[in-house]
C-alpha positions as CSV (number, residue, x, y, z in Angstrom):
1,X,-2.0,-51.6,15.3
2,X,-0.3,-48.5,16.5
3,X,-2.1,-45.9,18.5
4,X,-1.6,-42.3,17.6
5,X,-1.5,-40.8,21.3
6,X,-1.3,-37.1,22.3
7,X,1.0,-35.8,25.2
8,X,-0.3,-32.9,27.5
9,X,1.9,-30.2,25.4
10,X,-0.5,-31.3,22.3
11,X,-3.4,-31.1,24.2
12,X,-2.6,-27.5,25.5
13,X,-1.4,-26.4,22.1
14,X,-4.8,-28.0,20.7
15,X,-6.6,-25.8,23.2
16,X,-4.8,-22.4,22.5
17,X,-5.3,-22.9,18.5
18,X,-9.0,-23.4,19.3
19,X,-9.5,-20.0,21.3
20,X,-7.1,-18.4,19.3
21,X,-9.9,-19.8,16.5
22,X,-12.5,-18.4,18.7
23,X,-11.3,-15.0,19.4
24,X,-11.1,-14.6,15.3
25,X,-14.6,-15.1,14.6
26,X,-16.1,-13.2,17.4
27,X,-14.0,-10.0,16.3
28,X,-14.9,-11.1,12.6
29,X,-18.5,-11.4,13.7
30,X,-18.4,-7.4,15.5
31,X,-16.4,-6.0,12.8
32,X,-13.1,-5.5,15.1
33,X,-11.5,-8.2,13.6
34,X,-9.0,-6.1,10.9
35,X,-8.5,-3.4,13.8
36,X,-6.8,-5.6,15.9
37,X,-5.2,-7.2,13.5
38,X,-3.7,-3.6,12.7
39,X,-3.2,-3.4,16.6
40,X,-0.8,-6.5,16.6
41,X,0.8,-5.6,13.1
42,X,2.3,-2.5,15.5
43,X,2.9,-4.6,18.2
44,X,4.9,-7.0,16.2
45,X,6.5,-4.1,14.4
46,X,7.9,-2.8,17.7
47,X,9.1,-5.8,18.5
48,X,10.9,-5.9,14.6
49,X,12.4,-2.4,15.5
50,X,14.1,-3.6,18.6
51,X,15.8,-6.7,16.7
52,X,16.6,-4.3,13.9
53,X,20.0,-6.1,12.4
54,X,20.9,-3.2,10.1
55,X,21.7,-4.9,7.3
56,X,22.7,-2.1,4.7
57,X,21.2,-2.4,0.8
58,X,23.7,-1.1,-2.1
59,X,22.7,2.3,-1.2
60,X,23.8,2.4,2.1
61,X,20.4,2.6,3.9
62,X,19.1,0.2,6.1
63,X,17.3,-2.9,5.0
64,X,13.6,-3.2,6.9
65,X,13.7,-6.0,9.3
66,X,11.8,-9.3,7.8
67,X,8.6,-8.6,10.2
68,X,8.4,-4.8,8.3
69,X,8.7,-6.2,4.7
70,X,6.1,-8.1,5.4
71,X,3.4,-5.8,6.8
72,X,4.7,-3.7,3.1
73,X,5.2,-6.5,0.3
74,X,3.9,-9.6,1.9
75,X,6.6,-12.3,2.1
76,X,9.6,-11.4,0.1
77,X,13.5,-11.0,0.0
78,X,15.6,-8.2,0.5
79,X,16.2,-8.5,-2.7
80,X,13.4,-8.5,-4.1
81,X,12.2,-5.5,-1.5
82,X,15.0,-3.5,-2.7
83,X,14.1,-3.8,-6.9
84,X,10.6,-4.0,-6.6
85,X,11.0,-0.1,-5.2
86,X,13.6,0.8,-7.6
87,X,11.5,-0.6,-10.5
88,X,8.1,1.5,-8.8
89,X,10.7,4.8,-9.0
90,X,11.6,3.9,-12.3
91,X,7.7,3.3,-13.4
92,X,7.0,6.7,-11.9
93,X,9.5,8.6,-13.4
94,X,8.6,7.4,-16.7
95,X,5.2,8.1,-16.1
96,X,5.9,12.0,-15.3
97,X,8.8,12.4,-18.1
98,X,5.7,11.1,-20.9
99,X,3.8,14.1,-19.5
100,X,7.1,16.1,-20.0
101,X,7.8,16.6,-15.9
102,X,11.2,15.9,-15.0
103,X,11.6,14.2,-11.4
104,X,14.6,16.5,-11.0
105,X,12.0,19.8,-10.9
106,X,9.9,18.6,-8.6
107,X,9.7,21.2,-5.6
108,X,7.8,18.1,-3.5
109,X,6.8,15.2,-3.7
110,X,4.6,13.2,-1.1
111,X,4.7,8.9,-0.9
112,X,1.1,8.4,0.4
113,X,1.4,5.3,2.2
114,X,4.9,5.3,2.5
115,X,5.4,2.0,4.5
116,X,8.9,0.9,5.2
117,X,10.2,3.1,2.5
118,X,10.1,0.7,-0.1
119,X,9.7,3.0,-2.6
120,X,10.8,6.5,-0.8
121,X,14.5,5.4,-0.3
122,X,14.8,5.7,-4.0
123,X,14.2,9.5,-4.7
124,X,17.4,10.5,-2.4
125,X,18.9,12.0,-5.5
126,X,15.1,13.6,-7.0
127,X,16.2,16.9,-5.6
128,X,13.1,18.2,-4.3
129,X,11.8,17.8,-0.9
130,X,11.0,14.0,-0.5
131,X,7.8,13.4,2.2
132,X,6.4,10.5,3.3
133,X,3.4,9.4,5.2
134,X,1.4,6.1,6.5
135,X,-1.2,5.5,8.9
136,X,1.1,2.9,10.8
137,X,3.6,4.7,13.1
138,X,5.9,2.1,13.2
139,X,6.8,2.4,9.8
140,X,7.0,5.8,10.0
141,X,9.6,5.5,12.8
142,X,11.5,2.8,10.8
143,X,12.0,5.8,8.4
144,X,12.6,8.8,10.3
145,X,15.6,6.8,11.7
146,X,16.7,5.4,8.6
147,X,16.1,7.4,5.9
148,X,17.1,10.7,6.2
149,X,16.1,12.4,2.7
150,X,12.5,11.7,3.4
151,X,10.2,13.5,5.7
152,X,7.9,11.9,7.6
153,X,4.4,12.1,9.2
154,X,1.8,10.1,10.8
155,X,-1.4,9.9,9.4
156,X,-4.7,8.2,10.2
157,X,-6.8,5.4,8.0
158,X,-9.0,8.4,7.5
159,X,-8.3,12.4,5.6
160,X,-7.2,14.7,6.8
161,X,-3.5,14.6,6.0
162,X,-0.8,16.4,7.9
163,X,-0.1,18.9,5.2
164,X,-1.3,22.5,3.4
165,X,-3.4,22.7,0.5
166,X,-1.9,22.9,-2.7
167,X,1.7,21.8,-1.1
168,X,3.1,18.9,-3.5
169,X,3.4,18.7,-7.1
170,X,3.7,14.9,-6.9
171,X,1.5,12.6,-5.1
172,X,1.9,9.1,-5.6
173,X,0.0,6.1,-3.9
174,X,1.9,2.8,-4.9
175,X,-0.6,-0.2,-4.5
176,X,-3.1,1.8,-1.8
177,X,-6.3,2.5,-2.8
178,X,-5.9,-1.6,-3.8
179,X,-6.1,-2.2,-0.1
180,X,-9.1,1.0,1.2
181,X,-12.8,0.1,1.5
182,X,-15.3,2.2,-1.0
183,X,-15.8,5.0,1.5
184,X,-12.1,5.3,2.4
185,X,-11.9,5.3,-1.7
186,X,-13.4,8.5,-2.2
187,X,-12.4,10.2,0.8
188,X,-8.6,10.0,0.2
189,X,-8.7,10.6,-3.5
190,X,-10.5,13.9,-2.6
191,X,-7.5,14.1,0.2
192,X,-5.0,13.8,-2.3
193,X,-6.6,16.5,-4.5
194,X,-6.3,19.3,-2.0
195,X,-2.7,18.8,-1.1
196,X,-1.9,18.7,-4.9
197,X,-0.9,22.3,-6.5
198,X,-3.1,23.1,-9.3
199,X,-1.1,21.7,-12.3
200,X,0.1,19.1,-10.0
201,X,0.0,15.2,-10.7
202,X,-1.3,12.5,-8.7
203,X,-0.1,8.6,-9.6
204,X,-2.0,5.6,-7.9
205,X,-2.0,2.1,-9.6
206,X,-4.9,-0.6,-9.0
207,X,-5.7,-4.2,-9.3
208,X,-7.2,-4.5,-12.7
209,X,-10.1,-6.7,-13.6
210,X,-7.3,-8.6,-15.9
211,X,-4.6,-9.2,-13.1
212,X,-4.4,-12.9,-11.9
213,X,-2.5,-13.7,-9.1
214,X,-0.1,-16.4,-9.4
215,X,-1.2,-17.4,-6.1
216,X,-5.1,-17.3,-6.9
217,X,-6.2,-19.2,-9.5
218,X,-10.1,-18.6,-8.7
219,X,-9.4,-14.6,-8.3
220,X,-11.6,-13.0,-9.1
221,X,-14.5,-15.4,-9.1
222,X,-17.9,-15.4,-10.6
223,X,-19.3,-13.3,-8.8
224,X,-16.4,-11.0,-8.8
225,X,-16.4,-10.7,-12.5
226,X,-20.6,-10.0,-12.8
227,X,-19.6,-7.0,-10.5
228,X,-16.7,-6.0,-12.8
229,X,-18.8,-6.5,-16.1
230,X,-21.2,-4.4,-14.3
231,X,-18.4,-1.6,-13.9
232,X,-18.7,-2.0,-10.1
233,X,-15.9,-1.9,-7.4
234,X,-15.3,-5.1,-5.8
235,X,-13.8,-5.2,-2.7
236,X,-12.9,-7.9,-0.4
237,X,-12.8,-8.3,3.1
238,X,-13.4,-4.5,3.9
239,X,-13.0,-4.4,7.8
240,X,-9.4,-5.2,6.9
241,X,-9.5,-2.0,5.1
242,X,-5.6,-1.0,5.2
243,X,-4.1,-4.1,5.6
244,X,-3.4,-6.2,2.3
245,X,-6.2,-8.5,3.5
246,X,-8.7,-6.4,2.4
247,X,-8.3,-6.4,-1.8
248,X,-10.1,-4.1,-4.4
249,X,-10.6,-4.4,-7.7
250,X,-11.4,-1.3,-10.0
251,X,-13.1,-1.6,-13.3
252,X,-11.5,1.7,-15.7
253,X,-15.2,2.7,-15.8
254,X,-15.6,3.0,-12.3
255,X,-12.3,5.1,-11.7
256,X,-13.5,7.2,-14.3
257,X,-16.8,8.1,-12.8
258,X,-15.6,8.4,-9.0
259,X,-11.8,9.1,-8.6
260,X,-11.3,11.6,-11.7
261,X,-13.7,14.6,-10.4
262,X,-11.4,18.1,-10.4
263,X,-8.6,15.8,-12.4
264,X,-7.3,15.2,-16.0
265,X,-6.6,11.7,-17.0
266,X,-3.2,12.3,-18.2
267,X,-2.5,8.3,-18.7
268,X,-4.1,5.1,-17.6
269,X,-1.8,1.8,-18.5
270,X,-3.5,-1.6,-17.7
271,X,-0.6,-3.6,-15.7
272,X,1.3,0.1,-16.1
273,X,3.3,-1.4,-13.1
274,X,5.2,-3.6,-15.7
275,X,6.2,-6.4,-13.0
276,X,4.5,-9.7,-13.9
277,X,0.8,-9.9,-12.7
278,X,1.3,-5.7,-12.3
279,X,-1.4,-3.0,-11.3
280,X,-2.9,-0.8,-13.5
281,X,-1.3,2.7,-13.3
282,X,-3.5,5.7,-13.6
283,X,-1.5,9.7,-13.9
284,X,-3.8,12.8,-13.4
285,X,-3.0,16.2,-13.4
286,X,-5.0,18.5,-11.0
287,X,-7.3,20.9,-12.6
C-alpha cells in the first residue's frame, strides 16, 4: 500500500498554518482580533495601491484594484463593482425624487463610508458638492487620487466627523450601520443627525430580518430569529465591528425606537435596495 509521505516544505507550511491558527484565537480571545484584522486590511491596501493597474471603467475613472473591491463588496468583478454603485445612485435618487428632492439641488451631499468610491464616483454630474468619508485611510487615498469630484476625509470608527453642524442636505450610508456594533449604532446615527441641515435627509439601508443570503442557508438561525421576534438587534461577531465580518440585523421595530429620535420617517422599503437578497432602505428627514 502506498504511503502518503510529507516533505520538509509541508511540514513548515503545517507549522505556520498552526500559529497562524494560534495567533487568531488569542486575539479572538482578548478582543483584538477585528482590530488587527483592520490593521492588515490597510496594510494589504497599501500594498493594492502600489500595484494599482489603472484600468479605466466607462466613465473614465479608475477601477479599484481587486484587493480594494474586496475590503468594499467582498469578492466581486469590476463589473459587477461598477453597476452595483450605479444601481445604489439610482436607488437613492429615486428615493429623494418620491420625497420631491431633486439630486440636481442638492447644495452637499456626504457618502458616509465612502470606501473605494463605489457609490461616490456616480454623483460626478449631481452638481452639488460631492463629500466623502471612511474610517480606512487607504480608501480614502484611493479616492482623493482618483476621483476628483468628490471630497474626501478621514474619519475614525467612532463620531465625531470632520465636518460642521447642519453642513449637508444629504447623508447617505450604503450597507453601514449593517456592519457597526449596537454602541457604534447609536452613536453615528446621532453623528449623522448634527451634520444634516434641518430639513435635510439621511438614507441608510439594513439587513432585514427577511434577507437570506445566497451564501447562508442557516442565516439567521434560531436563535437569531427569537431575537428578531423579540424586536431586538442581532449582531454578529461585534469586535469586527467595521469590517463586513461583523453583520447586524435590524428588526423595523427596533430602528423605530432607537435610530428615528430628532427624525421623520419619510420611507422605509423592506429590500428597498432592489438587488436580489437587497437591504432594507430607510429615508428620514431631519426635524
Amino acid at each position: 500500500m502506498a504511503r502518503l509521505t510529507t516533505t520538509p516544505l509541508d511540514e513548515r507550511s503545517q507549522r505556520l498554518s498552526s500559529v497562524k491558527g494560534l495567533a487568531r484565537a488569542l486575539l479572538q480571545r482578548v478582543g483584538l482580533l477585528g482590530p488587527a484584522l483592520r490593521v492588515r486590511d490597510r496594510q494589504l491596501g497599501r500594498r493594492a495601491l502600489r500595484e494599482d493597474p489603472r484600468l479605466a471603467g466607462p466613465d473614465g475613472y479608475a477601477v479599484p484594484p481587486a484587493r480594494l473591491m474586496i475590503q468594499v463588496a467582498g469578492r466581486t468583478s469590476p463589473e459587477e463593482f461598477l453597476a452595483g454603485g450605479a444601481a445604489a445612485r439610482d436607488v437613492i435618487g429615486a428615493a429623494l425624487a418620491r420625497d420631491g428632492v431633486a439630486v440636481g439641488r442638492l447644495g452637499a451631499l456626504l457618502d458616509f463610508g465612502v470606501g473605494c468610491g463605489r457609490v461616490a464616483r456616480h454623483w460626478s454630474d449631481a452638481g452639488g458638492e460631492v463629500h466623502g468619508c471612511d474610517y480606512n485611510p487607504v480608501l480614502v487615498e484611493w479616492c482623493r487620487r482618483n476621483l476628483p469630484h468628490v471630497r474626501t476625509a478621514v474619519n475614525r470608527l467612532e463620531p465625531p466627523l470632520p465636518y460642521a453642524d447642519a453642513r449637508f442636505d444629504l447623508v447617505y450610508a450604503w450597507s453601514i450601520f449593517t456592519h457597526l456594533d449596537e454602541p457604534r449604532q447609536h452613536a453615528w446615527i446621532a453623528e449623522l443627525r448634527r451634520v444634516t441641515r434641518p430639513g435635510g435627509h439621511v438614507l441608510f439601508t439594513t439587513h432585514g430580518p427577511s434577507m437570506r443570503p445566497a451564501d447562508r442557508p442557516d442565516w439567521p438561525t434560531p436563535q437569531m430569529q427569537r431575537a428578531l421576534d423579540a424586536g431586538e438587534l442581532v449582531v454578529t461577531r461585534p469586535d469586527h465591528a467595521g469590517r463586513n465580518d461583523c453583520a447586524v440585523i435590524h428588526p423595523l421595530v427596533w430602528v423605530r425606537r432607537h435610530l428615528l429620535d430628532g427624525f421623520e420617517l419619510r420611507e422605509y422599503a423592506e429590500g428597498g435596495t432592489g438587488a436580489k437578497h437587497g437591504q432594507d432602505l430607510y429615508l428620514l428627514r431631519k426635524l
